[in-house]
C-alpha positions in Angstrom: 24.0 -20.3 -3.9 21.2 -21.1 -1.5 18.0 -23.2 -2.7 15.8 -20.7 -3.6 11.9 -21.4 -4.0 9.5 -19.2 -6.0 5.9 -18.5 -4.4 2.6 -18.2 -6.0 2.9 -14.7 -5.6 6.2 -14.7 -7.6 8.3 -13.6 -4.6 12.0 -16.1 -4.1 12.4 -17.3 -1.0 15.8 -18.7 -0.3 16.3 -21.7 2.3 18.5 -21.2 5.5 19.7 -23.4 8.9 20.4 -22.5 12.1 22.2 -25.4 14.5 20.3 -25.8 17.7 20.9 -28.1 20.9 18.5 -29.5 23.0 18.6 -28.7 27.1 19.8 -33.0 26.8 22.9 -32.2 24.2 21.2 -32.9 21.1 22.2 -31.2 17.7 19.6 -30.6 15.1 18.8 -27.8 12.3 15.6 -25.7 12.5 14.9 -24.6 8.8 13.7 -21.7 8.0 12.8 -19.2 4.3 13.7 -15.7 4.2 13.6 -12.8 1.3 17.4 -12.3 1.7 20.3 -14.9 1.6 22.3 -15.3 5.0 25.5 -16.5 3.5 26.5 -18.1 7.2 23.5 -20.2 7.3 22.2 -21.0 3.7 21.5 -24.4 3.1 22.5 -25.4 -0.8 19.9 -28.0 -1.3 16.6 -29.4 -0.1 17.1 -31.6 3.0 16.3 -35.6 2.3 12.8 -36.5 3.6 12.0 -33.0 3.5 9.1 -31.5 0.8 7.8 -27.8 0.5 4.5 -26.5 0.9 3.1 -23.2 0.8 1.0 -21.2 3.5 -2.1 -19.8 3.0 -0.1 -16.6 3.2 2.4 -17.6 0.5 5.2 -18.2 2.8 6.8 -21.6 2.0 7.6 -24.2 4.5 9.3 -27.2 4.6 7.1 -30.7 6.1 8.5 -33.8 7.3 7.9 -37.0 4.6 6.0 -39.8 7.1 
């Protein structure tokens, strides 16, 4: 099951990943939250150095740790 997070609005957002490369080769993940699971990109747990914050609009978002 996909990490799910539950808004102030009391909607679930579930967490997803899609694999991108840079024009110089480089893999990373862009994360993203959606209403719906994606079961080829759902993510099963919060990436490390990763924490969640809400929007003003009450889409959550993940932010880097410094």
């Amino acid at each position: 099951m996909a990490f799910s997070k539950v808004n102030s609005k009391g909607t679930t957002y579930y967490l997803h990943a899609n694999e991108r490369e840079t024009k110089a080769g480089k893999k990373y993940f862009m994360y993203f939250f959606a209403r719906d699971v994606r079961p080829d990109k759902e993510v099963e747990e919060l990436p490390e150095g990763y924490e969640i914050i809400e929007m003003k609009t009450g889409l959550p978002a993940l932010k880097k740790l410094k």
